[in-house]
Rosetta silent file (secondary structure, phi, psi, omega in degrees, C-alpha in Angstrom):
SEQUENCE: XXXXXXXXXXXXXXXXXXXXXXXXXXXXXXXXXXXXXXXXXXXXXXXXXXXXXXXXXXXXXXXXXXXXXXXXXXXXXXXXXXXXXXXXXXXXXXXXXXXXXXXXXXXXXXXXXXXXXXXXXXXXXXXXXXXXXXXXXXXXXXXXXXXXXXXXXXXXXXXXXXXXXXXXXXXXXXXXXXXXXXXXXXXXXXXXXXXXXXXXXXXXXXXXXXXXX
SCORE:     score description
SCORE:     0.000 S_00000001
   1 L     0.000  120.023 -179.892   -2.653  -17.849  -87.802 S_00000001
   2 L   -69.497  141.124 -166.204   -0.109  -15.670  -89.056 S_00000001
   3 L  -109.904  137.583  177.341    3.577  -17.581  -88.823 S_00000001
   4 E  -103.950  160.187 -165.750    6.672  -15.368  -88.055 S_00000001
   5 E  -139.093  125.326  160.377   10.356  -15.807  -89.314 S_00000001
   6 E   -92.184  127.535 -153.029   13.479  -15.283  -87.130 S_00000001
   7 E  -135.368   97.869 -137.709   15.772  -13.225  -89.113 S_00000001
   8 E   -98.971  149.206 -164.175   19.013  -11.598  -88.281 S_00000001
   9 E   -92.666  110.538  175.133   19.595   -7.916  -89.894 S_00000001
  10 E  -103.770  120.428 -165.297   22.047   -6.826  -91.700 S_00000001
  11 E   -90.301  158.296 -176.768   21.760   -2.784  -92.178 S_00000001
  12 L  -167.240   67.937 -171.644   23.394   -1.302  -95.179 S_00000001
  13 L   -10.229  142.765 -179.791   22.656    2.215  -96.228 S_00000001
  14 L    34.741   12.681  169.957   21.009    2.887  -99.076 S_00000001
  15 L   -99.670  140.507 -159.175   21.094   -1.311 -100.306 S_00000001
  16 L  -133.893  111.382  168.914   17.586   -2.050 -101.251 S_00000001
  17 L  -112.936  158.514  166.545   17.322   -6.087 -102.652 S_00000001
  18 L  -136.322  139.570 -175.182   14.833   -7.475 -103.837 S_00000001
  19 L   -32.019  128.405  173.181   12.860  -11.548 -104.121 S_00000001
  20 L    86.791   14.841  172.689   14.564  -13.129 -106.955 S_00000001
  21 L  -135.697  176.942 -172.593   17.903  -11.622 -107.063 S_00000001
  22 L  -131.798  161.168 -175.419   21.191  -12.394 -105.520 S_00000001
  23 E  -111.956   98.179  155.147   23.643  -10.093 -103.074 S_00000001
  24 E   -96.567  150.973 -150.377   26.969  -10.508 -102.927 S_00000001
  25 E  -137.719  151.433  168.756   28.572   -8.841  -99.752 S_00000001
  26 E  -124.854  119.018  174.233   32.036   -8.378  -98.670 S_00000001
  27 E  -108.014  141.068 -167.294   31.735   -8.606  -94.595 S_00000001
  28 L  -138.806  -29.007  179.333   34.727   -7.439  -92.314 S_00000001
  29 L   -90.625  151.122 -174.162   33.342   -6.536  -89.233 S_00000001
  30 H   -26.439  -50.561 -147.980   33.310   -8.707  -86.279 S_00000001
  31 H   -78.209  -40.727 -165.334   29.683   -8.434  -85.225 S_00000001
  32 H   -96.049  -40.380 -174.011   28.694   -9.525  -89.083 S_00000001
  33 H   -78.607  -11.141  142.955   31.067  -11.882  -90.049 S_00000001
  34 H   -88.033  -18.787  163.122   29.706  -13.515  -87.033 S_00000001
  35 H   -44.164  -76.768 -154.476   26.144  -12.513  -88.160 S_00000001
  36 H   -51.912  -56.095 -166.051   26.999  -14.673  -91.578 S_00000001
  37 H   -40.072  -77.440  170.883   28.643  -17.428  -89.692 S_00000001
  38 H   -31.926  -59.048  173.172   25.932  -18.230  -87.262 S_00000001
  39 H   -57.056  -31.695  146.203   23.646  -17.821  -89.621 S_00000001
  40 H   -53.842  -39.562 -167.057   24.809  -20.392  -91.697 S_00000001
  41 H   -95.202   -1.455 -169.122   25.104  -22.843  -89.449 S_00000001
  42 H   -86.712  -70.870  177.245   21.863  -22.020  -87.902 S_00000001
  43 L   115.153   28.436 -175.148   20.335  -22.412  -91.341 S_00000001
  44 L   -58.810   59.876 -147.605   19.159  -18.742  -90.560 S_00000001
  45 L   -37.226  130.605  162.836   17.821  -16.345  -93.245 S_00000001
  46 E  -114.211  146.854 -178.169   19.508  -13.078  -93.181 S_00000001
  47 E  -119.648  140.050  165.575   18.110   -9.698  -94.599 S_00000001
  48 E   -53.733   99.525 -179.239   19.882   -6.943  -96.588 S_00000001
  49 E  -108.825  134.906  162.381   18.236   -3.991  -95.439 S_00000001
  50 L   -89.779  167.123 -160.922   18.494   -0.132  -96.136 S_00000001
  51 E   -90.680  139.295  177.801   19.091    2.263  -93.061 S_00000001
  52 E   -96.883  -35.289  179.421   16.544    4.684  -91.362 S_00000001
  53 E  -176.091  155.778  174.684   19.581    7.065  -89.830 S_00000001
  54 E   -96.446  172.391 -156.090   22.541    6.086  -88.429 S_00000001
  55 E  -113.273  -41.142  170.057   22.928    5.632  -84.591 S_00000001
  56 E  -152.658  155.557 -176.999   26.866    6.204  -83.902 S_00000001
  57 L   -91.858  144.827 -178.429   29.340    6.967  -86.178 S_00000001
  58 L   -87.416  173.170 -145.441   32.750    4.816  -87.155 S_00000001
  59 L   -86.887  119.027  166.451   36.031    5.716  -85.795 S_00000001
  60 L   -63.096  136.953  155.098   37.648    8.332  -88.993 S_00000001
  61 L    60.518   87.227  162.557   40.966    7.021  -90.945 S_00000001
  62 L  -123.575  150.599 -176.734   40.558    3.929  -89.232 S_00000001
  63 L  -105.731 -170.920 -150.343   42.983    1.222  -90.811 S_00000001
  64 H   -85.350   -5.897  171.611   41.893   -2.378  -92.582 S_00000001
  65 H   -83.426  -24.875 -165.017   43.436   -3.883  -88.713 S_00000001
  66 H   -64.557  -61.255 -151.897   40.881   -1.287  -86.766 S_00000001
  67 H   -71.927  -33.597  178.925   37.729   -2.207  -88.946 S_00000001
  68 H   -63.379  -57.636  178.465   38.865   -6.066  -88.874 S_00000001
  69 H   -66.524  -14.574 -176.438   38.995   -5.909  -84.849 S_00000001
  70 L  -153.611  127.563  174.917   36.081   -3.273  -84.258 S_00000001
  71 L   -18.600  135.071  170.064   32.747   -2.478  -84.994 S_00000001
  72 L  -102.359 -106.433  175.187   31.950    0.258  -87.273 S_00000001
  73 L   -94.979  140.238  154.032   28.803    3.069  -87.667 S_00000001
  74 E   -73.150  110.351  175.404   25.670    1.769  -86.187 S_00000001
  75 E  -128.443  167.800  179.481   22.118    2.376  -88.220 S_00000001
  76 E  -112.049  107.828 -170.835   18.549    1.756  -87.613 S_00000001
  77 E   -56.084  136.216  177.920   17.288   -0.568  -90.205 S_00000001
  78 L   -80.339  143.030 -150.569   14.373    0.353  -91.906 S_00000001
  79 L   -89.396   -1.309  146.184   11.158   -1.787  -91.028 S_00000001
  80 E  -111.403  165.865 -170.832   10.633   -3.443  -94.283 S_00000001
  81 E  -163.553  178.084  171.601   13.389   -5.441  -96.097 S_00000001
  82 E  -123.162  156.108 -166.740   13.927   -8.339  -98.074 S_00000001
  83 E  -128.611 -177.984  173.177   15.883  -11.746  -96.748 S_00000001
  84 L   167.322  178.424  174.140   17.284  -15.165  -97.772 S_00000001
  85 L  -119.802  165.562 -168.970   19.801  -17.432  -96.877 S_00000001
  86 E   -71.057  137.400  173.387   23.329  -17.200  -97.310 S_00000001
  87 L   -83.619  155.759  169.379   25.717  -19.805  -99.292 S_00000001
  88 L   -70.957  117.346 -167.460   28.556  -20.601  -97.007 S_00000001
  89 L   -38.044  145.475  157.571   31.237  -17.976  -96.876 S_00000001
  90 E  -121.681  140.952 -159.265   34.499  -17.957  -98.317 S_00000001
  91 E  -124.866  139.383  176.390   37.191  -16.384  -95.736 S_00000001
  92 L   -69.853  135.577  169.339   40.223  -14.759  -96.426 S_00000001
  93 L   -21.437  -40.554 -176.107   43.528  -15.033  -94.355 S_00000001
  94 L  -110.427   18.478  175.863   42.946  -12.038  -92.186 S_00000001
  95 L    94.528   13.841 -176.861   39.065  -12.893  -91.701 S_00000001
  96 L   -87.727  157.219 -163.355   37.237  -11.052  -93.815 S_00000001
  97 E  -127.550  138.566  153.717   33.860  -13.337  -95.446 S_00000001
  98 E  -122.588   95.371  177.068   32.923  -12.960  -99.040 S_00000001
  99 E   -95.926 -175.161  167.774   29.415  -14.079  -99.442 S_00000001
 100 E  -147.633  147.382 -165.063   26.310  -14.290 -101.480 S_00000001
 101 E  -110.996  131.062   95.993   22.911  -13.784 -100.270 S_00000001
 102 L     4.358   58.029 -178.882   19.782  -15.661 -102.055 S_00000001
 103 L   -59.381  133.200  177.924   17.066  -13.112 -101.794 S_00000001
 104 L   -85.742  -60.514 -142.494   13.853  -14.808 -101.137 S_00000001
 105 E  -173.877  153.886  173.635   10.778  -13.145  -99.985 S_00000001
 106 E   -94.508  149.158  160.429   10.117   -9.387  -98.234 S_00000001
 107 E  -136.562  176.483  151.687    9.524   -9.138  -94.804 S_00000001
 108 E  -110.168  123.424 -175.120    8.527   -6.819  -92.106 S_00000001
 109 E   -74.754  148.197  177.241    9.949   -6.562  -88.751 S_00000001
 110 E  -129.091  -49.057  168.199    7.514   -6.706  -85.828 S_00000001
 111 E  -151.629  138.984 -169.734    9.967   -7.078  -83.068 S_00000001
 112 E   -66.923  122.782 -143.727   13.526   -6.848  -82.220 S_00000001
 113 L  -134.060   -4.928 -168.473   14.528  -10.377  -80.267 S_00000001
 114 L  -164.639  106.728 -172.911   18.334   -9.825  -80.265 S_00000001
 115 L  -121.912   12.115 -173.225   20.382   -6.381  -80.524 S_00000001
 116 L  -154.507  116.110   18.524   23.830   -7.505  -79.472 S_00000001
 117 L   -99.263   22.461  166.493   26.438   -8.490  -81.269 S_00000001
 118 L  -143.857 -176.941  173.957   24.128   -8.303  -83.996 S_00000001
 119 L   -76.219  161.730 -173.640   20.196   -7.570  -84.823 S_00000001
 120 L  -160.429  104.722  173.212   17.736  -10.313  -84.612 S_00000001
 121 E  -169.788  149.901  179.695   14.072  -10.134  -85.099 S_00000001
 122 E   -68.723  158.214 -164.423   11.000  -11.439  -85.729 S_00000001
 123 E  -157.764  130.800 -170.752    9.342  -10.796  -88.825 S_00000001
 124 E   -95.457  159.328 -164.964    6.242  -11.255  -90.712 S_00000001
 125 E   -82.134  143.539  171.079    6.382  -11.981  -94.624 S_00000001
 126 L   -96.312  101.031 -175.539    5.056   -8.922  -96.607 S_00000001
 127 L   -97.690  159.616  168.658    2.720  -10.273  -99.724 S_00000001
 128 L   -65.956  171.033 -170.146    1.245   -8.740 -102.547 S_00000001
 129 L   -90.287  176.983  161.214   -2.126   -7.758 -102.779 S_00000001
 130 L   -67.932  130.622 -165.270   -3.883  -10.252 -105.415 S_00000001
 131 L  -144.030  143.217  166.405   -3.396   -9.325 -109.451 S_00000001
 132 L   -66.485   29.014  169.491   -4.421  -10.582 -112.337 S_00000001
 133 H    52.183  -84.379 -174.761   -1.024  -11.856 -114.159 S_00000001
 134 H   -59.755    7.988  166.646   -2.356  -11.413 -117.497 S_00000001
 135 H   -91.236  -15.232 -163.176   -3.278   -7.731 -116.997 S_00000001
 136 L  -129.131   25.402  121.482   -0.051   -6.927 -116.351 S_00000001
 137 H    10.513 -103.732  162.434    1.373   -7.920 -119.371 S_00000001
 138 H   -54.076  -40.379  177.635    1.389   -5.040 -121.501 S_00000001
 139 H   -51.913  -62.955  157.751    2.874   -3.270 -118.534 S_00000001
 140 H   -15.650  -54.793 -173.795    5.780   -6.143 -118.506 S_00000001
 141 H   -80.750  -70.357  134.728    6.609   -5.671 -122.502 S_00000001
 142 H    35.778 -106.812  172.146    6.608   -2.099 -121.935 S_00000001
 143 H   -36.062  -51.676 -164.869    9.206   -2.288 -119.088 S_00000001
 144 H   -93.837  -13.980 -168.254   11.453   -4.392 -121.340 S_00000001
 145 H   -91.446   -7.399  166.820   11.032   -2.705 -124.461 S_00000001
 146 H   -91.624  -43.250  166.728   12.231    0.899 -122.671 S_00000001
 147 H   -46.027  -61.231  169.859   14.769   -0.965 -121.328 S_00000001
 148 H   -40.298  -44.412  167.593   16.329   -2.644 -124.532 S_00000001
 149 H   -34.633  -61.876 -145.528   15.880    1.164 -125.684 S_00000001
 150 H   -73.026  -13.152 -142.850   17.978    2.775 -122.952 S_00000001
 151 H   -73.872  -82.159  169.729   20.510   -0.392 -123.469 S_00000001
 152 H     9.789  -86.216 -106.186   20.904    0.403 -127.069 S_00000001
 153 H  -103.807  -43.553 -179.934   21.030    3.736 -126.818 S_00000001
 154 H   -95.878  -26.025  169.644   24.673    3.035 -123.896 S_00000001
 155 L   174.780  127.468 -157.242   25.668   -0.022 -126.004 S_00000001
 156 H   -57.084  -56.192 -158.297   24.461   -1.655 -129.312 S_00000001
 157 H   -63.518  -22.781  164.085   26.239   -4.903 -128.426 S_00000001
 158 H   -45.965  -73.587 -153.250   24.464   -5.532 -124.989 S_00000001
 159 H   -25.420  -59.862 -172.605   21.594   -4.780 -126.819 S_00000001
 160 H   -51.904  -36.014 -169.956   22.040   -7.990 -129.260 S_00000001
 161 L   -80.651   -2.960 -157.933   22.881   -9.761 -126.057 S_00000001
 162 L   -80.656  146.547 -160.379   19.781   -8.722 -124.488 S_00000001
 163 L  -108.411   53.403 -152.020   17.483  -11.842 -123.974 S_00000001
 164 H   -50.497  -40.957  175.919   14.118  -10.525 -124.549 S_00000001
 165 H   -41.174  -59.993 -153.162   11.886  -13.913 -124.834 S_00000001
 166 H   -58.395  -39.676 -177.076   13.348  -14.931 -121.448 S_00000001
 167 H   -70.015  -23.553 -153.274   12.406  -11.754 -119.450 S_00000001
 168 H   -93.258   -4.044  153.682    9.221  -11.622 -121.209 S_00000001
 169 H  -111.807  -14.675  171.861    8.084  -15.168 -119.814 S_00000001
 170 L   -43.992  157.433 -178.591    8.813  -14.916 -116.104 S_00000001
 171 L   -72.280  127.980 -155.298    5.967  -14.287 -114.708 S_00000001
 172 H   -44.921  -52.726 -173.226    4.699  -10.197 -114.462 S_00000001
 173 H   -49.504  -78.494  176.754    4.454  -10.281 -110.341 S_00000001
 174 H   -33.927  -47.078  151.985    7.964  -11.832 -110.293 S_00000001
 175 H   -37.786  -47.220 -161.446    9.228   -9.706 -113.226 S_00000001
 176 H   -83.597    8.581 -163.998    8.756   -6.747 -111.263 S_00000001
 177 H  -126.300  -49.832  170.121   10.865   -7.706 -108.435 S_00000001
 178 H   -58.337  -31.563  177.680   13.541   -9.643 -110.601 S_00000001
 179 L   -53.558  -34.997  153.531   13.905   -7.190 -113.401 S_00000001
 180 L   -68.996   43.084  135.182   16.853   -5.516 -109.994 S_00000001
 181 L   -92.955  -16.458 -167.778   19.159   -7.633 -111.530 S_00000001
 182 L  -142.503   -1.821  156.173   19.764   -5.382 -113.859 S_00000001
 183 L   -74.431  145.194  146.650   17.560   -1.980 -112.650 S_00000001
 184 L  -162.904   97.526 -168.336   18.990    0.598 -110.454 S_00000001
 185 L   -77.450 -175.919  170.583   17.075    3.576 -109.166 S_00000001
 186 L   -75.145 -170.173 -142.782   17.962    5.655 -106.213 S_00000001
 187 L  -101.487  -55.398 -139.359   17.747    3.955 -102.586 S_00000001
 188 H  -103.684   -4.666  166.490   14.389    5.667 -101.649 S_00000001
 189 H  -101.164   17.325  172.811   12.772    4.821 -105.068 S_00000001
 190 H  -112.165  -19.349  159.030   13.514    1.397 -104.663 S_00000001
 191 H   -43.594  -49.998 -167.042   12.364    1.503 -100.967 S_00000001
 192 H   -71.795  -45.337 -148.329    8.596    2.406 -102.130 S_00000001
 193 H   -74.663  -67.979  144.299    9.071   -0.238 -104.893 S_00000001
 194 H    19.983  -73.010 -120.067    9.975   -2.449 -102.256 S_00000001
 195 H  -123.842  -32.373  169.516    7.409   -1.492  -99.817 S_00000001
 196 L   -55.109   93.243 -168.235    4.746   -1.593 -102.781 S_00000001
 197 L   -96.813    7.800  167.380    2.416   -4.400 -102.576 S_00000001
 198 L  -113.164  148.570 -146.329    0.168   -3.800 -105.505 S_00000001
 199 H   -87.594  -30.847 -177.539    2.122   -5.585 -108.402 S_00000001
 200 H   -75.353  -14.668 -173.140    0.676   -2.971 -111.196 S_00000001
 201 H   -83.894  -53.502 -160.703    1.295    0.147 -108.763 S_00000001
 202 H   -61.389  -76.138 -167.708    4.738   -1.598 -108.784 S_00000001
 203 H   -57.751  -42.276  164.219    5.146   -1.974 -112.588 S_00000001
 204 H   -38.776  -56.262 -162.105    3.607    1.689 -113.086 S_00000001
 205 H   -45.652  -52.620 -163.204    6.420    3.156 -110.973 S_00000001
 206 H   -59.303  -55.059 -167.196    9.129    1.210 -112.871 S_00000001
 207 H   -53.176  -27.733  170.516    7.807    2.472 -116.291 S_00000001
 208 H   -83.498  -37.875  148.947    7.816    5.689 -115.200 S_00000001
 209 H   -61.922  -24.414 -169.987   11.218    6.187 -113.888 S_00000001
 210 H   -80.672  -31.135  154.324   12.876    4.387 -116.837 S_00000001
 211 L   -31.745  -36.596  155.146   10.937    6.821 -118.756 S_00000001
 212 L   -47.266  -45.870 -143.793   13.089    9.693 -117.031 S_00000001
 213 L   -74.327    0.000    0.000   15.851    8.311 -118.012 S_00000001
């Protein structure tokens, strides 16, 4: 029997996370910095999500008391996303949250359970298809060895700093999702990576954009 996860949304144009990284968010509006709150105390996963369009627009040359007292632009979250839960906030004098999110695991939304003052919905986890580990290897070495390239190539001294052994034993499947600590394509090629559940269709892609580069 497939088991569902309630999961409250946080939309964020064009932010794409991914399992095995971490988010840190600065939240200011009401509706979210009650989002975080609750959710802490809930023990509540929350997910970063990128945006399908936005729904209403925020109020122009609005000032840092407007956006602290009132909602801003509304979007419609795109239906896969990745979640985790939240460390407990640290809040600022006039109420603003600086947090960090724990990405966990992808999910999919199947239905919306809550739409006011924030998103809510149930959601099933989105898994890979089954791969061979050790096939995807050479893909893996690859990955880091263009990388280490392009590092070089913007600054020798990273380079030295770069920690190849270490990337090069996480595991490939994981690799490909952790390796956004320190990737960053545009928003809609990290959606399909995202959205990609076979792990070598995954690792192709990456090799082939840093290849672009």
């Amino acid at each position: 029997m497939q088991e569902f996860s309630r999961i409250a949304i946080f939309p964020i144009p064009d932010m794409v996370a991914f399992p095995g990284t971490v988010v840190p968010l600065h939240v200011f509006e009401p509706r979210y910095r009650k989002m975080v709150e609750e959710s802490v105390a809930r023990q509540q996963m929350i997910a970063v999500c990128n945006t399908e369009k936005q729904i209403s627009p925020a109020k122009k040359n609005s000032s840092l008391q407007e956006v602290l007292t009132s909602n801003q632009a509304t979007y419609q979250p795109r239906k896969i996303f990745s979640a985790g839960f939240c460390n407990p906030p640290e809040k600022t004098k006039d109420g603003r949250l600086y947090v960090t999110i724990n990405i966990a695991q992808r999910y999919k939304l199947i239905e919306e359970i809550q739409t006011l003052p924030y998103r809510i919905a149930k959601c099933s986890e989105l898994r890979d298809d089954s791969a061979n580990s050790e096939a995807l290897v050479p893909l893996q070495t690859q990955i880091v060895n263009s990388l280490i390239m392009l590092i070089s190539l913007e600054s020798p001294t990273q380079a030295n700093d770069f920690d190849r052994e270490s990337w090069l034993a996480v595991d490939p499947i994981s690799f490909s999702f952790k390796i956004f600590q320190l990737l960053q394509f545009d928003s809609e090629t990290m959606q399909t990576l995202l959205e990609t559940t076979n792990p070598k269709q995954r690792l192709n892609l990456i090799s082939a954009k840093l290849s672009q580069i």
